[in-house]
N, C-alpha and C positions, 0 to 999 in steps of 0.2 A: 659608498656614499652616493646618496641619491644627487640627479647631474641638477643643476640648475639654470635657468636662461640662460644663453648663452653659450652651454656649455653642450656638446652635443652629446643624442643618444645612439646606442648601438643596440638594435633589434637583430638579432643572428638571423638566419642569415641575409648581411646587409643586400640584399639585388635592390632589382628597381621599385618590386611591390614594398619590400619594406621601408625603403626610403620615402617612397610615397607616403606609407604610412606612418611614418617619424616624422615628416614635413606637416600630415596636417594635425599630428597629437600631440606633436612637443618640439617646433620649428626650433632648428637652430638658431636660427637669428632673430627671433623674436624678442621683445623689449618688453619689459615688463611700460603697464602705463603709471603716468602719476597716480596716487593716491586720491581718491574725493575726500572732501572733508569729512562725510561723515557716510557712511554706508547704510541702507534699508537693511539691507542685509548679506553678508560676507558665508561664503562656503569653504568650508576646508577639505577637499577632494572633489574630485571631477570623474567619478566612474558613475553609476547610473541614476543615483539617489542626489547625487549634488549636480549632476549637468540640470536636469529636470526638475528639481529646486530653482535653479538659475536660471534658468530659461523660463519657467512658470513666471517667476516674481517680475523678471524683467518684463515680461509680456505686459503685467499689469502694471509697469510705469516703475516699479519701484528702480531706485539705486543699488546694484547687485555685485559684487564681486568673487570670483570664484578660483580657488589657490589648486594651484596640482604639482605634484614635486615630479614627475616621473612623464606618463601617458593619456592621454585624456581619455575619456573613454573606461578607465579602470579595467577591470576584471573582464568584464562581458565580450569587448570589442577584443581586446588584446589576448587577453589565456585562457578565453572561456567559453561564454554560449556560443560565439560566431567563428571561431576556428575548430574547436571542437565537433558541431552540427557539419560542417563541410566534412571533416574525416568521416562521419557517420555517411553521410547521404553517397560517400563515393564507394564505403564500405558495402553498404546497402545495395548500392551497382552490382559490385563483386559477387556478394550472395545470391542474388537476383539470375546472375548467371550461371552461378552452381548448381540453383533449383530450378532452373529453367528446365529440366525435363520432368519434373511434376507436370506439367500442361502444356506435353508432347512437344515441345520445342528441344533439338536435338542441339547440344553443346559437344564440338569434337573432344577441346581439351580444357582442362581447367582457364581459368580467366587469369591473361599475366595483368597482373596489377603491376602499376610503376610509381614506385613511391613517389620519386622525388617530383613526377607530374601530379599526383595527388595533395603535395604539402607545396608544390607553386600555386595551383589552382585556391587552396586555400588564403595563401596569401596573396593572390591578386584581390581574391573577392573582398579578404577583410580592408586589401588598402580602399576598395572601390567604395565599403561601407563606412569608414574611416570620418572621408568629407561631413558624416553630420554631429558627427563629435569634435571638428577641428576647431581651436583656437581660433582661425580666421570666422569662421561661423558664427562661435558664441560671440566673439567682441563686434561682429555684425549685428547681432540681436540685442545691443547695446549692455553687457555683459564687461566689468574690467576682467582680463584673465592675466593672473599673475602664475609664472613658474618659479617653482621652488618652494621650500619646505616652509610650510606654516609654521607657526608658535602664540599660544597665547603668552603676552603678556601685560597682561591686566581682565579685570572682570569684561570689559570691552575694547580691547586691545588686542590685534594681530599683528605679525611683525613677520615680513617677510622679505626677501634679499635687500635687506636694510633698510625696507620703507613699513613706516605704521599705519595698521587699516585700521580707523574708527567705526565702530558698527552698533545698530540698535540693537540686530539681532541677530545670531552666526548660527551655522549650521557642523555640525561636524559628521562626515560623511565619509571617513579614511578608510572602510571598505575591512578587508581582511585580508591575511596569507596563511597559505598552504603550510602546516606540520608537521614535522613527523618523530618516529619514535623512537626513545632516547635506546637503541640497538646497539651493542657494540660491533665496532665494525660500517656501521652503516654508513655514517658521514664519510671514511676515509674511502672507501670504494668508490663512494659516487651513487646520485640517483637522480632520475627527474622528478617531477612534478607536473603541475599546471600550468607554472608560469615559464618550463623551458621544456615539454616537452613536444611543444610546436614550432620549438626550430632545430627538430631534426631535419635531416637531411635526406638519410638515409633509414631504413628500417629495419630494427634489430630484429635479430635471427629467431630469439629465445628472448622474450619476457614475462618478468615476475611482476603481476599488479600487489602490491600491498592494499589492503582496504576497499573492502564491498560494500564501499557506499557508493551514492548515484556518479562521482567522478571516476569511481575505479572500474564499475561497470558496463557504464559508457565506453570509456576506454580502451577493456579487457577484449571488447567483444570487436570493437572496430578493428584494432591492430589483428586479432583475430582471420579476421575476414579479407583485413589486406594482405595476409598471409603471413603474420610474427606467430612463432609456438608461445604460446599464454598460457601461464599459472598463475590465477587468481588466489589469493592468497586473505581468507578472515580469520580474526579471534574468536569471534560468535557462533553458533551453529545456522545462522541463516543471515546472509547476506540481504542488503538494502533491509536493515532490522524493523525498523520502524513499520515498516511496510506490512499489508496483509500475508501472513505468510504463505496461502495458496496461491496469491500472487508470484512471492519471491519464490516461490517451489518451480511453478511452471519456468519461470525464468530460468530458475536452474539446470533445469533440464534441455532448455534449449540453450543453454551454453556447452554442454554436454553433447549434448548431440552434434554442436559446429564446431567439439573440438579443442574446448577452452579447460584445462585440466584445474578442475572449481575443490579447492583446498578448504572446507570449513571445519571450526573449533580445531585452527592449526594456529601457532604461536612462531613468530621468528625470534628466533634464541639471539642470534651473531649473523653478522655478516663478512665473509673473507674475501679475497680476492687474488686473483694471478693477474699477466700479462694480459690474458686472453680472455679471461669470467671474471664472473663476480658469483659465490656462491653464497646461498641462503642456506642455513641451518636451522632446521623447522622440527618443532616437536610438535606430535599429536598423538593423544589419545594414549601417552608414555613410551610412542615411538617414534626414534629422530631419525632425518636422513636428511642428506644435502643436493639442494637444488641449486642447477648451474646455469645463470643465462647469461646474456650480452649487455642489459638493462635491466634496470629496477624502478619502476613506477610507484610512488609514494600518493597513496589517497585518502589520508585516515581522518581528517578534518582540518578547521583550520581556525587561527587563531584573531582576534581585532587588532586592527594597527590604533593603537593609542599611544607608542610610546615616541617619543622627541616633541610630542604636544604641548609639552609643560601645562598640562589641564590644571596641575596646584594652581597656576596662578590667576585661573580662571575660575577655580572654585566647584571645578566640575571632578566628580565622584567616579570611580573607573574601578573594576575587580577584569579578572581573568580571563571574563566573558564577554567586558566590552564594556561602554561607557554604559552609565547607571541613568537607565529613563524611566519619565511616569508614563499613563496610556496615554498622554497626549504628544509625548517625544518631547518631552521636555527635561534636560539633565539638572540637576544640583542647582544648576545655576539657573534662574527662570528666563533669562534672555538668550538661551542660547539650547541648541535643541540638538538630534541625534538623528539619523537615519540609514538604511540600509545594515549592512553587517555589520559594522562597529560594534551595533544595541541590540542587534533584532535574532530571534530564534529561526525565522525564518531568512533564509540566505538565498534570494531568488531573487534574479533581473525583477520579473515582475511586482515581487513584494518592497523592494526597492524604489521601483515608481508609484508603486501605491500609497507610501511612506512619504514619498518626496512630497503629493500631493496634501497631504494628512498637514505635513510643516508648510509649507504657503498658507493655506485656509487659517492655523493657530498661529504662526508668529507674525502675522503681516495684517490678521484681519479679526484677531481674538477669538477666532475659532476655537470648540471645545472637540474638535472630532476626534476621535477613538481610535488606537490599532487594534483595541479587540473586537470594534464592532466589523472589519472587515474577517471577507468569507475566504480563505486561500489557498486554493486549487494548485496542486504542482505535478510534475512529470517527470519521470526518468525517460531517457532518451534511448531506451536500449531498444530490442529490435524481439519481440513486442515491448511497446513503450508500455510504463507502469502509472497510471495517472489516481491522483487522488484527491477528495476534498470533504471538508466537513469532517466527520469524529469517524475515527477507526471501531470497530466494535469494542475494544476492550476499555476504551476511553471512553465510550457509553456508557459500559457498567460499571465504573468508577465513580462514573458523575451521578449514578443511580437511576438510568434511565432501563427501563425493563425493550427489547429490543427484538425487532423480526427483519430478516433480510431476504432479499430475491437476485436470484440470482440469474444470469440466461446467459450459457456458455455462446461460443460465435458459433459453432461446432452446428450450433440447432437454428442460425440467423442464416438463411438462404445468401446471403452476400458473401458472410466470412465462409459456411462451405465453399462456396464457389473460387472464391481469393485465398482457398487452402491455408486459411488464417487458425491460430490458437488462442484464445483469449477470453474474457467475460467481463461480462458487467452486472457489479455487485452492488444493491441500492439498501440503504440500511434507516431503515423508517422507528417512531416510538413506538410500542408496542400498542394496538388497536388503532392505533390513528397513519393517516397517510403521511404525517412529517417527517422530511428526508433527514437524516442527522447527517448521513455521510456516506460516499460513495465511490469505488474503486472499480477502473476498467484498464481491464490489459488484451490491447489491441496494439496491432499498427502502428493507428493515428492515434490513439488513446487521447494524445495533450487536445488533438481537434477537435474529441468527440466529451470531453469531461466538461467541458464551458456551456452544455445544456444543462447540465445540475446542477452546475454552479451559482448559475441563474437561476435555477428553479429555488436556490434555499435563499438566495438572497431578496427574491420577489417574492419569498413565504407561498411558494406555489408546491402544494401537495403533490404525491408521486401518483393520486389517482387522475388528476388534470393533464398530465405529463400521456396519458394513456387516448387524451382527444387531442394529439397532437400530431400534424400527420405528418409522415416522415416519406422522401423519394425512396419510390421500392425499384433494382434494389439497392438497400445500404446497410452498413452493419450499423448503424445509429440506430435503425431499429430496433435493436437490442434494449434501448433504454426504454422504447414504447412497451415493448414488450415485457420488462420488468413491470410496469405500469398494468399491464394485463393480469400480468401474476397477483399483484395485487389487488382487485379487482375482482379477483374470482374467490378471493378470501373474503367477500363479503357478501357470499353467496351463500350463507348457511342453512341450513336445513330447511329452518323457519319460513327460511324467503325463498328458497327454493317452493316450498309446497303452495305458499299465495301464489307465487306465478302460474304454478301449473293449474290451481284453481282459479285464477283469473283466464287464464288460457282457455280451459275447459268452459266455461261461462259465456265466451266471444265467441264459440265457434259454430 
């Protein structure tokens, strides 16, 4: 049962970061406030799409209230972007010293990673990042913040630790959780997840990722690197599926090469267990064998929190995927609106606050703004990062557009040779014309360097403008001028080639 005011929470392990960070996302001794008469408008979740809802609205005067049964902050702060990225960037240390003799810097012996200094470090940072999602903050921003579980009941009616919030307008924002697959075996053995696999302590020996999506990948590759034996483990034959699959190829190959034993079109039949393992029994390809580790890492997607909402009584419409919205985030009920994972296809911190801002503008100001009309760029965080935005080619040819792409490995970018980098950037235009449809770069920085295109599709700025833009040499950003080159010389055709040379010949 989720805790309520009052009632205190327990983040493993409880030290002093954590407790920090329980003080300022879900204080013990906090009091819920009276109720206002009548609310602007009320939030039901406080993870990234309802603080910035709350906080937006409040800024502009309105009367705001916002409910959270659990952690403030939701997903992002707590199990997700910002505990996560610390594992990454320490992991990244680690490798960094591995290959430190590619560029004659001599390493005597491998690099001792120390877990349990690598998951304090984390949780200092996230309690230190904590303070601007606290409870004390938002009710400083003039924010009511109630703990404990929402409920509608009524079309404008919320009811929470026995008090009723009257509202014009409410937001529902409960975010999502982590799934997994109905295995036998699987629940009695044990496994982690997202939401507990950052209070280990200690670091398992042997770990099985379940699911090559961006969670399990992410994951597969850090634990990796801090030195856990890792079998990634998909159903599909290419992992991070969505994805370009020359993308997800090179990817693979560099988990491969660091080490990562990458299971794809493998299947977990059962899961057993002893004193000491826990074994996976995995068919592929009509051949089974059993895999033994310490851990089991579950990432196969995740599911909307809609249920103890009583949304019947609200009139709000809900299936399997999450509450039911129009493009303006508005559900069933016209007073009351949707955002973040609950409704959304897209499941990103950023897509999140882009959402939050979409619901201020329509429920506070009759705004008609759009979630199709935004452009939305995202990233895998693995090491090279996988960044994308705009339409994959195949979702091009779906939609009937005839398609040419350019591509410039880093391989040929004077910067990524030199940063012994692997990667490319792939710019995918309509065929004869310079408009971007969508573009894919695996780099590094990839997430740093994708927010030029992104801008370029949303300022309707052609990939041949992109090519008088001039970029610090050297960088592998360059890459994208240079796609811009490439194009550019396809418009050199024969024709135009021989005016020049007879204009040439005529000046001289």
């Amino acid at each position: 049962m989720p805790p309520s005011a009052g009632n205190p929470v327990i983040v493993p392990p409880m030290d002093a970061h954590n407790e920090t960070l329980v003080s300022n996302v879900h204080p013990s001794d906090w009091i819920n406030p009276e109720p206002a008469s009548r609310y602007n408008l009320v939030v039901i979740g406080a993870g990234t799409a309802g603080l910035i809802t709350a906080a937006g609205a409040a800024g502009l005067g309105a009367k705001v209230a916002v409910i959270e049964r659990f952690l403030l902050g939701g997903d992002c702060l707590n199990v997700g972007c910002v505990p996560s990225k610390c594992l990454i960037r320490s992991s990244r240390a680690a490798e960094d010293i591995r290959t430190a003799s590619q560029f004659g810097v001599s390493v005597a012996d491998e690099p001792r990673v120390d877990f349990a200094a690598v998951m304090e470090r984390m949780r200092r940072l996230r309690a230190h990042i904590s303070r601007h999602d606290s409870a004390q903050r938002f009710r400083d921003l003039g924010v009511d913040v109630f703990l404990g579980e929402g409920q509608f009941s009524g079309s404008d009616t919320i009811q929470v630790d026995g008090k009723t919030l009257n509202f014009k307008k409410a937001v529902i924002a409960t975010g999502a959780r982590p799934v997994h697959p109905p295995v036998e075996g699987l629940a009695e053995a044990g496994f982690l997840t997202n939401e507990t696999v950052f209070s280990l302590t200690e670091r398992p020996r042997r770990l099985a990722v379940v699911g090559g999506g961006p969670i399990g990948c992410e994951l597969a590759q850090a634990f990796r690197r801090l030195g856990s034996q890792v079998t990634l483990i998909e159903m599909s034959s290419q992992f991070l599926a969505r994805e370009d699959p020359e993308a997800s190829g090179l990817l693979a190959e560099t988990f491969r090469r660091e080490g990562i034993d990458v299971r794809l079109s493998t299947r977990l039949e059962k899961v057993t267990s002893t004193d000491t393992e826990k074994q996976l029994h995995l068919e592929s390809e009509g051949k089974k064998e059993i895999l033994a580790v310490e851990e089991i890492l579950v990432g196969i997607g995740r599911a909307p929190n809609v249920e103890n909402l009583n949304l019947e009584a609200a009139g709000v419409k809900y299936n399997k995927r999450g509450v039911l919205v129009n493009d303006y985030l508005q559900t069933t009920n016209s007073r009351i609106y949707g955002a973040g994972d609950v409704c959304m296809k897209w499941k990103f911190t950023h897509a999140a606050d882009a959402a939050a801002r979409i619901v201020i503008q329509n429920a506070l100001f009759l705004g008609r703004k759009k979630l199709s009309s935004l452009t939305m760029p995202w990233c895998t965080y693995t090491d090279p990062e996988l960044a994308h935005v705009g339409l994959y080619e195949k979702e091009a040819l779906e939609k009937g557009f005839e398609v040419d792409h350019f591509v410039r490995p880093l391989s040929e970018v004077d910067r990524g040779l030199i940063d012994g980098e692997e990667g490319f950037v792939k710019v995918l235009v309509k065929k004869g014309t310079d408009q971007i449809l969508g573009a894919t770069i695996v780099a590094r920085h990839a997430g740093e360097m994708i927010s030029e295109i992104s801008l370029a599709i949303v300022g309707g700025i052609g990939l041949k403008t992109l090519s008088n833009v001039i970029h610090p040499y050297p960088t592998q950003t360059e890459a994208i001028r240079q796609t811009a080159d490439a194009y550019n010389r396809t418009r050199l055709t024969p024709f135009v080639k021989k005016l020049f040379s007879t204009w040439l010949a005529w000046t001289r």
